[in-house]
C-alpha positions in Angstrom: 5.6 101.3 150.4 6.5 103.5 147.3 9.9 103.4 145.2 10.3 105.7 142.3 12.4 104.7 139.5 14.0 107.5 137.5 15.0 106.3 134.1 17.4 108.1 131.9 16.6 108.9 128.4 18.5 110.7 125.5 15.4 110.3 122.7 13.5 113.8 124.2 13.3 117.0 122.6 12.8 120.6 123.6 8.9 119.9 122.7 9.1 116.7 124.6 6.7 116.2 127.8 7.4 114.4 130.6 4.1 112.2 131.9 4.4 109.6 135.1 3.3 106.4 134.6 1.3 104.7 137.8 1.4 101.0 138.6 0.1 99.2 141.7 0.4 96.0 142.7 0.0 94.0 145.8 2.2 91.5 147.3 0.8 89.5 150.3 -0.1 92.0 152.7 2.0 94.5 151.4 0.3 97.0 148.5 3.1 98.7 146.3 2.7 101.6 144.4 5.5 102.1 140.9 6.1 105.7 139.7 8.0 106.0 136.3 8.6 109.5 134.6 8.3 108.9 131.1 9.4 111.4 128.6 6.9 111.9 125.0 7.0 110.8 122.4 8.5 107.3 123.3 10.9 106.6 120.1 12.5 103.3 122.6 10.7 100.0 122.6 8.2 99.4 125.5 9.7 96.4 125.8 13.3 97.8 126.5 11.5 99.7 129.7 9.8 97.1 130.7 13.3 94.6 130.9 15.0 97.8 132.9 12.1 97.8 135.6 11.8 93.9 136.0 15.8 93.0 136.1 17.7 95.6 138.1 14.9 96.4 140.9 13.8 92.9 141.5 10.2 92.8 140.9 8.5 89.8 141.5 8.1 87.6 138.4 3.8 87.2 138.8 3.3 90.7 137.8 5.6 90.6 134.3 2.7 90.0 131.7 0.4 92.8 133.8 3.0 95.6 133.8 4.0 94.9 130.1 -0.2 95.0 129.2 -0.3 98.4 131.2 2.7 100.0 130.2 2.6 99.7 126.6 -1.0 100.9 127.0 -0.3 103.9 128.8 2.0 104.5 126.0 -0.6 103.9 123.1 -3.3 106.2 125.1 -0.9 109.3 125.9 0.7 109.0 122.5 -2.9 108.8 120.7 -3.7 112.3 122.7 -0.4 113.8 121.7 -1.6 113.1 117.9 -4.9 114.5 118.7 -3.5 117.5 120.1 -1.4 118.2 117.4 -3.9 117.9 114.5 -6.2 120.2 116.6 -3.2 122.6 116.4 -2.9 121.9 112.6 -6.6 122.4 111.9 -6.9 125.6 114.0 -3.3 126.8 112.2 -5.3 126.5 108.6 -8.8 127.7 109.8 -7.2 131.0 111.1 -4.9 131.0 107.8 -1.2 130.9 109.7 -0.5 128.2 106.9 -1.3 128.6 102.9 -4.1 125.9 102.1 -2.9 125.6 98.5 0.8 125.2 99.7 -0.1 122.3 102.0 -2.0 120.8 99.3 0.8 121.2 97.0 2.5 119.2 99.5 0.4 116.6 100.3 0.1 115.7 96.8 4.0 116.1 95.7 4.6 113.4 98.5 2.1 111.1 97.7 3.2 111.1 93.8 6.8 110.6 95.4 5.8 107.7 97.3 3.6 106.0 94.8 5.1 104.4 92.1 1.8 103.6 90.1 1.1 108.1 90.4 4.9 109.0 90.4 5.8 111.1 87.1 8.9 109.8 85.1 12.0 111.3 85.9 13.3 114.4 83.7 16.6 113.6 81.3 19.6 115.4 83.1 21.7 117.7 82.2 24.3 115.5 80.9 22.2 113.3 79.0 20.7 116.0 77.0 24.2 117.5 76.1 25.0 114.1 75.2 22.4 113.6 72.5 23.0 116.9 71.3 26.8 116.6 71.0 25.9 113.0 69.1 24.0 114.7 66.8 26.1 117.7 65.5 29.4 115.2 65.4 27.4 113.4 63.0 26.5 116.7 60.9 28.4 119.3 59.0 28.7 121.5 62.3 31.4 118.7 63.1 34.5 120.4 62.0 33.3 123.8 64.0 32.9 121.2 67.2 36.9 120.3 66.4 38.0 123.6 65.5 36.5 124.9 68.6 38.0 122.0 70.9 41.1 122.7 68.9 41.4 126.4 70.4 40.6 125.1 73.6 43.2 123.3 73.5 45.8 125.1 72.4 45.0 127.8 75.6 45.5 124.8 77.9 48.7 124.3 76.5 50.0 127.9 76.5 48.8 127.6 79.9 50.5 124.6 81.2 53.4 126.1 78.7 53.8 129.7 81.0 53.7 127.4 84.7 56.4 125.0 83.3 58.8 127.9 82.5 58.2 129.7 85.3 58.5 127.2 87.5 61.7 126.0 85.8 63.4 129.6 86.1 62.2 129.0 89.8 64.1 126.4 90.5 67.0 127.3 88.9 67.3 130.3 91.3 66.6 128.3 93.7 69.4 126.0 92.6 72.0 128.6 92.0 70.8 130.3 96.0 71.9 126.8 97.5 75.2 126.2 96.0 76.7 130.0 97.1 74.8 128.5 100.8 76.8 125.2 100.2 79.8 127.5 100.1 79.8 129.1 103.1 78.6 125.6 105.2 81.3 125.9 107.6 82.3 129.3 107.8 79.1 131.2 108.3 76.4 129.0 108.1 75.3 125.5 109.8 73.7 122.7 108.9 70.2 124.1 110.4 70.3 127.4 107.8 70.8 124.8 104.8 67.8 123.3 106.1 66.0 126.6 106.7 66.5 127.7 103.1 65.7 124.4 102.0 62.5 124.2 103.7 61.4 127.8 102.3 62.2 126.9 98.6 59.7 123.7 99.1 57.2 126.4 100.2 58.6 128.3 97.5 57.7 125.8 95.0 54.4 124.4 96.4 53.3 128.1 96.3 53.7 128.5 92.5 52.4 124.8 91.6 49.1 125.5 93.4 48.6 129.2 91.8 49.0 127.4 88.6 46.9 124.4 89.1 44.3 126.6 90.3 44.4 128.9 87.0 44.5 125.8 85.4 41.4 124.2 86.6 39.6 127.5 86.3 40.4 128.0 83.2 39.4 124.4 82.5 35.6 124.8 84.5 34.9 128.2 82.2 36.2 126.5 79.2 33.6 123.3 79.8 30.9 126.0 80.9 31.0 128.0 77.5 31.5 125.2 75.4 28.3 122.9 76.5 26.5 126.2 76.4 27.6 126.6 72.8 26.9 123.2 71.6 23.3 123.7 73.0 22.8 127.1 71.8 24.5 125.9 68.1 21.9 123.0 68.2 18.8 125.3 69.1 19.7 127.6 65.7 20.1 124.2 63.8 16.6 123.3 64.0 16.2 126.4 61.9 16.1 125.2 58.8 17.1 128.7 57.1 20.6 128.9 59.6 23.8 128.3 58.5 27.0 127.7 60.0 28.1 131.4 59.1 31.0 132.3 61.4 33.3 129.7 61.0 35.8 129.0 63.7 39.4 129.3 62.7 41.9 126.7 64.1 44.1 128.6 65.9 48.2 127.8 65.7 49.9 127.0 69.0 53.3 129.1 68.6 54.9 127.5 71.7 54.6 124.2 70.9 55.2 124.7 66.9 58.5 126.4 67.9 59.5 123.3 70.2 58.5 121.0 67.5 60.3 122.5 65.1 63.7 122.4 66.7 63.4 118.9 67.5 63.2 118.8 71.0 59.7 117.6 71.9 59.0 114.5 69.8 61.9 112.2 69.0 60.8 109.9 65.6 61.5 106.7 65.9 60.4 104.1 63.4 57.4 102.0 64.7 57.1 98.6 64.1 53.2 97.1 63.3 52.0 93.7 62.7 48.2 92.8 61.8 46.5 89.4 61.4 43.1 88.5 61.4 42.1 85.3 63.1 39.2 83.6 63.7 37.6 81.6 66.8 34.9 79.8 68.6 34.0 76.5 68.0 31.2 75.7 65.8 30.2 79.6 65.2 33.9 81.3 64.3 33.9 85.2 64.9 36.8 87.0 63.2 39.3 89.1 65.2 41.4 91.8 64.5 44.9 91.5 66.3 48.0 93.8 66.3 51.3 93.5 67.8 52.8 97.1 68.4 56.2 98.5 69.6 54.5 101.9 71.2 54.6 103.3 74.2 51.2 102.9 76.2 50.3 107.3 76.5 50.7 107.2 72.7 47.1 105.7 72.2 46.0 109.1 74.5 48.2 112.3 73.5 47.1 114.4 70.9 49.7 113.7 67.5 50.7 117.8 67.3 53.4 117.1 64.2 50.6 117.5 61.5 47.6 119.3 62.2 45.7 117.2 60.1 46.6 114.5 61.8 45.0 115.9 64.9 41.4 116.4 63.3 41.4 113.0 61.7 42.4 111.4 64.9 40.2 113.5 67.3 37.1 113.2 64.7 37.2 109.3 64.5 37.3 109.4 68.4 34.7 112.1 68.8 32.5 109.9 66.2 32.5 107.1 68.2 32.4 109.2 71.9 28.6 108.0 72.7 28.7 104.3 70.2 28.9 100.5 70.4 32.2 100.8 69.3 34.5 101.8 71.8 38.4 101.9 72.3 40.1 100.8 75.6 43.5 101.1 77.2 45.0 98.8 80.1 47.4 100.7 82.2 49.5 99.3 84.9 49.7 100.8 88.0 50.5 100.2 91.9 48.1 99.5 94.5 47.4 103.7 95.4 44.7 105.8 93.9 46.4 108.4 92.8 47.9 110.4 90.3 51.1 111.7 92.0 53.9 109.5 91.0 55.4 106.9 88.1 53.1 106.4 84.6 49.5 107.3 86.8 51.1 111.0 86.9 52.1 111.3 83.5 48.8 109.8 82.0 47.0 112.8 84.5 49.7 115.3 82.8 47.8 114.0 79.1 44.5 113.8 80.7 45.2 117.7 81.7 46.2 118.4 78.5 43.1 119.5 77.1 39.9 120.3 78.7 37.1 117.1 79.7 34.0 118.6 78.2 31.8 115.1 78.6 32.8 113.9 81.8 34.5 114.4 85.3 38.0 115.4 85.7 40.9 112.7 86.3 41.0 113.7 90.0 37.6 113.9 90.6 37.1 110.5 89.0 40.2 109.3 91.2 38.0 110.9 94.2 35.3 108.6 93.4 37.3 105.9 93.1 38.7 106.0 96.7 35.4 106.6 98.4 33.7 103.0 96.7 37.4 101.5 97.7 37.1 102.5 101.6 33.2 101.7 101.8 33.8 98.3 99.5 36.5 97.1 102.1 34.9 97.9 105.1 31.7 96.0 103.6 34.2 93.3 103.8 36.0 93.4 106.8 32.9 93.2 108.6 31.5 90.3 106.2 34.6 88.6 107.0 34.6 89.2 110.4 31.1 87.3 110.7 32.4 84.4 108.9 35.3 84.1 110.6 32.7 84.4 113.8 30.7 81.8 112.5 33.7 79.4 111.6 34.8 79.4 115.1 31.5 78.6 116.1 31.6 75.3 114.1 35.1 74.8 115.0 33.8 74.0 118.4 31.1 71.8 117.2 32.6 69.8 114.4 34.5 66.8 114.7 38.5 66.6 114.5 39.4 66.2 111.3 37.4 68.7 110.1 38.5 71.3 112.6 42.2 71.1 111.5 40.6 72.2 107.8 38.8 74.6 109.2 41.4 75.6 111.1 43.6 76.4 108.3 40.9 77.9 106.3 40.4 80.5 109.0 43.7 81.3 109.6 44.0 82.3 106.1 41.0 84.8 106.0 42.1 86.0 109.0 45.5 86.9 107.7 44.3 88.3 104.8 41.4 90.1 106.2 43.9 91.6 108.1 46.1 92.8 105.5 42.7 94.3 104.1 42.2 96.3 107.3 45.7 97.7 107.4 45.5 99.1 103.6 41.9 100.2 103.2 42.4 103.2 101.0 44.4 100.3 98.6 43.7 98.2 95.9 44.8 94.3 95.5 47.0 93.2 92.7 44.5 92.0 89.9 41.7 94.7 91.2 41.4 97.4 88.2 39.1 100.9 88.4 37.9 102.5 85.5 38.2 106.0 84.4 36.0 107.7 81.4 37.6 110.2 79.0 36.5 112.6 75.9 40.0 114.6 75.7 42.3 111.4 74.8 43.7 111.0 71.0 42.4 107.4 70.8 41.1 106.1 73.8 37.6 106.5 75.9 37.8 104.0 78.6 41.3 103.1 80.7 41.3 100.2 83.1 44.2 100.8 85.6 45.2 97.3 86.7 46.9 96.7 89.4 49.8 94.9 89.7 53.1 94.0 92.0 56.8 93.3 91.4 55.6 89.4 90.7 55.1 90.2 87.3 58.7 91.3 87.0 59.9 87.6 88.1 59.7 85.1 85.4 57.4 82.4 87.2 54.0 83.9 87.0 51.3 81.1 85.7 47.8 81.2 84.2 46.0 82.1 87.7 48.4 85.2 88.4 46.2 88.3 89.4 47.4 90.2 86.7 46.1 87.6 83.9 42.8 87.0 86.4 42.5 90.6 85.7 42.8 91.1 82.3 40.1 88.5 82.3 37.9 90.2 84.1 38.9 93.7 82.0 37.9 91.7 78.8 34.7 90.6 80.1 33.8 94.2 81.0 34.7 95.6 77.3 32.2 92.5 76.8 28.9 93.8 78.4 29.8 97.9 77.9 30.8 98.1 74.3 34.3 98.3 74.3 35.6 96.7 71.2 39.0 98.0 70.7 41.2 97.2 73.4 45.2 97.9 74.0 47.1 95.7 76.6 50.4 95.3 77.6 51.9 92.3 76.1 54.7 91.8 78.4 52.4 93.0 81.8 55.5 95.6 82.2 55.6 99.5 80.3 59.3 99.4 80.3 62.3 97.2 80.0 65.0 95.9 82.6 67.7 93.9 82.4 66.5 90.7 84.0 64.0 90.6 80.8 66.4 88.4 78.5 64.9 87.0 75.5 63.8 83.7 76.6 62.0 85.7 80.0 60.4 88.1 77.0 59.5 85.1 75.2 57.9 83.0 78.0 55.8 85.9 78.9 54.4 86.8 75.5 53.7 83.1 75.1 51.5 82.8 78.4 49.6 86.4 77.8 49.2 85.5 73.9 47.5 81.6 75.2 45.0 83.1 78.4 43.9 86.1 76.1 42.8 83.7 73.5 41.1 81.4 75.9 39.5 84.1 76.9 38.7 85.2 73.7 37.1 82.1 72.9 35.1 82.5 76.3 33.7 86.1 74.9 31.0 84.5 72.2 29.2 83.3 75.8 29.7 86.5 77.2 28.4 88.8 74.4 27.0 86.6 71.5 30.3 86.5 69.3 31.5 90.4 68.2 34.3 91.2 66.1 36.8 92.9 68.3 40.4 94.3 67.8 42.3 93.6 70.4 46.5 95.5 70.2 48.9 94.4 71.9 51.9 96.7 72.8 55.6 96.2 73.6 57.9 99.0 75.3 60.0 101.0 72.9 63.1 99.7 74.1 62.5 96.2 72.8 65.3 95.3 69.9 63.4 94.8 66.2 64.6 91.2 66.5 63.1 90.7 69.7 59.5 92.3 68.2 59.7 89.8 65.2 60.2 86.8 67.3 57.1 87.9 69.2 55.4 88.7 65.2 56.1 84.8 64.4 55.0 83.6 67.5 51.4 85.1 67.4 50.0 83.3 64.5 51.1 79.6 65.8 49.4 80.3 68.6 46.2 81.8 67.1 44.6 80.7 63.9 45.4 83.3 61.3 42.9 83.4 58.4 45.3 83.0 55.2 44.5 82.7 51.4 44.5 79.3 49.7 45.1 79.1 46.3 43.9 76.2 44.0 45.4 75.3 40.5 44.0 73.0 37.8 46.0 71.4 35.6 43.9 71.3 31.8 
């Protein structure tokens, strides 16, 4: 009797060879002969074979440790000629020179240097780390004010730019406007409801049209304006080390006529008086560390647009950030946003408008940062759904197992992680209130590092407490600024960027009192996290808030932290 299996297999290439595999074995007076094809090279466990031929076909169970023995030998023997026959084909391909010795040897050795760490060369800096020391050196030198005058012109391009798209895209729509109310006219008479919505549906087109022609000139403008000017700062460095070069052709700061004009009719920059308060405070326990605080009235894109009313102001401001681009000593901003990475709507689309402003010559664009940001989002929640899902698979495995009382915990417990869990699964492109991502910048007035929190209407309502996500996550923001350096932050002091009228005075009040007391605790908490460093933290109220309103918050500050003061002693002779 003879039964041949045939056994499917998906592993085999066009180079693969199919090779039968002969077992015999007798069974009383019976003698049985077993024909598998097998296809090589074998990438599937032996063992997996040897479960298909026992189980489905019934083979008696006296034979199991014999076929296993034979078939994995079979295996080992055809696969051992296979790599015989190849390196005979490899030897014979060198002797006759179809392959280049010295290449293969090249080779050889490239991957063994690869693969051992103790012969593997050190890896060469990058590109951006070499323009990074470079740009640290000649901000620190007298080539500085070229570096600003340069990035000044830059700048003032960008804004012509973005100047030309937002007039033509304004006369745009106002054509557009004026072409829908004669259409509105004639509804009724000699046009329906479906030709408004024809015309309205071609002046979207319209529109999206023109916005992508200029974002596209915009962000090639941008790429050849970063291109030139890390080619510069290289090439400027490289004639530097000459010690007989000069700076001889000094770059002119070039005047932006558009927004000069607007500026001086009055209709880009209202002034408005802006109301400071420092103190300087000290804390920790037995080793105090001193503190710079500030209360502000300033609106949070303040800290990152570029001041344009005095030019002067706008070297001194961009110098002291460019100083301290690649420090210890950085400045960070905390800006509130909703649970979507993006930049298309509310304050995340007006901080993109500033970040486009003028060109990123350090680091990644806003969007392509954003971009980043989504893709660790998606792969960091479904790292945890399936996390989840084995805890909640092992929960239920205790549940049946445990006793009664602790079931109904468990229970509970699971229920819970399952309902969230599920929330998680619905949302995975979203962030959770109290989760913050962080973007780098080199093109801001004041700022290199902004933490976009995330928060929910809950911080509107007047019941938040201590363990709120939003104050969770300006702990975790301050323990970040902690171990990278940041040592100027800006927060929100209310956890809100603009006023509404549920925020009476005693709502204002009750929330500045809460954010002042967790940031100091976590103040206090810093000397464990980075050995006790002087910081400056600032913290900022929307501009709508009434002076009276911003002095009560002034007099609260210092009773809640301790305020170094002056003592003055007197003698009496």
């Amino acid at each position: 009797m003879q039964e041949a299996f045939k056994m499917k297999s998906n592993q085999g290439t066009i180079c693969s060879k199919e090779r039968e595999f002969l077992y015999e074995f007798s069974a009383g007076n019976q003698h049985f002969v077993l024909t598998v094809p097998l296809k090589f090279p074998v990438k599937e466990n032996a063992s997996h074979f040897h479960n298909r031929l026992m189980l489905p076909h019934s083979l008696p169970c006296f034979i199991e440790n014999d076929l296993k023995v034979s078939l994995n030998r079979f295996i080992e023997e055809e696969s051992i000629k296979d790599f015989d026959i190849e390196a005979e084909e490899a030897l014979e391909a060198v002797k006759s020179s179809k392959v280049d010795l010295h290449q293969l040897a090249n080779a050889w050795d490239k991957t063994y240097s690869e693969a051992t760490l103790e012969h593997a060369r050190p890896e060469d800096p990058s590109w951006d780390e070499d323009f990074a020391d470079v740009y640290h050196n000649l901000i620190h030198s007298p080539a500085s004010e070229t570096l600003l005058n340069l990035e000044h012109n830059y700048f003032v391009s960008i804004s012509e730019l973005i100047s030309e798209s937002d007039v033509e895209l304004k006369k745009l729509r106002e054509r557009q406007g004026a072409e829908m109310d004669n259409m509105m006219q004639e509804l009724g008479k000699s046009l329906t409801d479906q030709d408004i919505n024809m015309l309205a549906a071609q002046h979207f087109d319209s529109q999206q049209v023109l916005e992508n022609k200029w974002n596209n000139e915009l962000k090639q403008t941008a790429a050849i304006q970063k291109q030139e000017y890390r080619e510069w700062v290289i090439k400027l460095h490289e004639d530097l080390k000459n010690p007989n070069t000069t700076i001889g052709d000094e770059i002119n700061v070039q005047p932006n006529q558009w927004r000069e004009s607007v500026e001086s009719n009055g209709r880009l920059f209202e002034d408005q008086r802006q109301l400071e308060e420092s103190f300087t405070i000290h804390l920790g326990a037995q080793l105090k560390t001193m503190h710079n605080l500030r209360l502000l009235r300033a609106d949070m894109l303040d800290f990152c647009k570029h001041k344009r009313s005095h030019r002067s102001g706008v070297k001194l401001h961009r110098l002291q950030t460019a100083l301290s681009l690649y420090s210890t000593s950085l400045c960070g901003l905390v800006l509130l946003v909703d649970n979507r990475i993006s930049s298309y709507s509310g304050i995340k689309k007006d901080f993109a408008t500033v970040c486009q402003e003028c060109t990123e010559f350090h680091f990644s664009g806003i969007q392509e940062q954003l971009e980043v940001v989504q893709q660790i989002v998606l792969y960091a929640r479904v790292q945890h759904s399936n996390n989840s899902k084995r805890l909640h698979a092992g929960a239920q495995f205790s549940f049946l197992t445990s006793q009664k009382t602790s079931v109904t915990n468990s229970g509970n417990r699971n229920s819970g992680n399952e309902d969230k869990t599920k929330n998680i699964e619905q949302n995975q492109s979203n962030i959770l209130p109290g989760e913050f991502y962080i973007t780098r910048h080199s093109n801001l007035s004041e700022i290199h590092v902004t933490f976009h929190l995330c928060v929910d209407d809950n911080v509107r309502s007047g019941n938040i407490s201590a363990r709120d996500p939003a104050i969770m996550g300006l702990r975790n923001i301050l323990k970040v600024c902690c171990t990278h350096d940041i040592t100027t932050v800006s927060i929100p002091l209310l956890l809100i960027h603009d006023m509404s009228e549920e925020m009476t005075i005693s709502w204002c009040l009750k929330r500045a009192e809460l954010v002042f007391k967790c940031v100091k605790g976590f103040m206090m908490e810093m000397a464990s996290w980075d050995g006790g460093i002087s910081r400056t933290v600032q913290f900022l109220v929307p501009q709508s808030i009434s002076e009276e309103m911003f002095y009560q918050l002034s007099n609260m500050l210092p009773q809640i932290f301790r305020v170094s003061s002056t003592l003055t002693l007197t003698t009496k002779h």
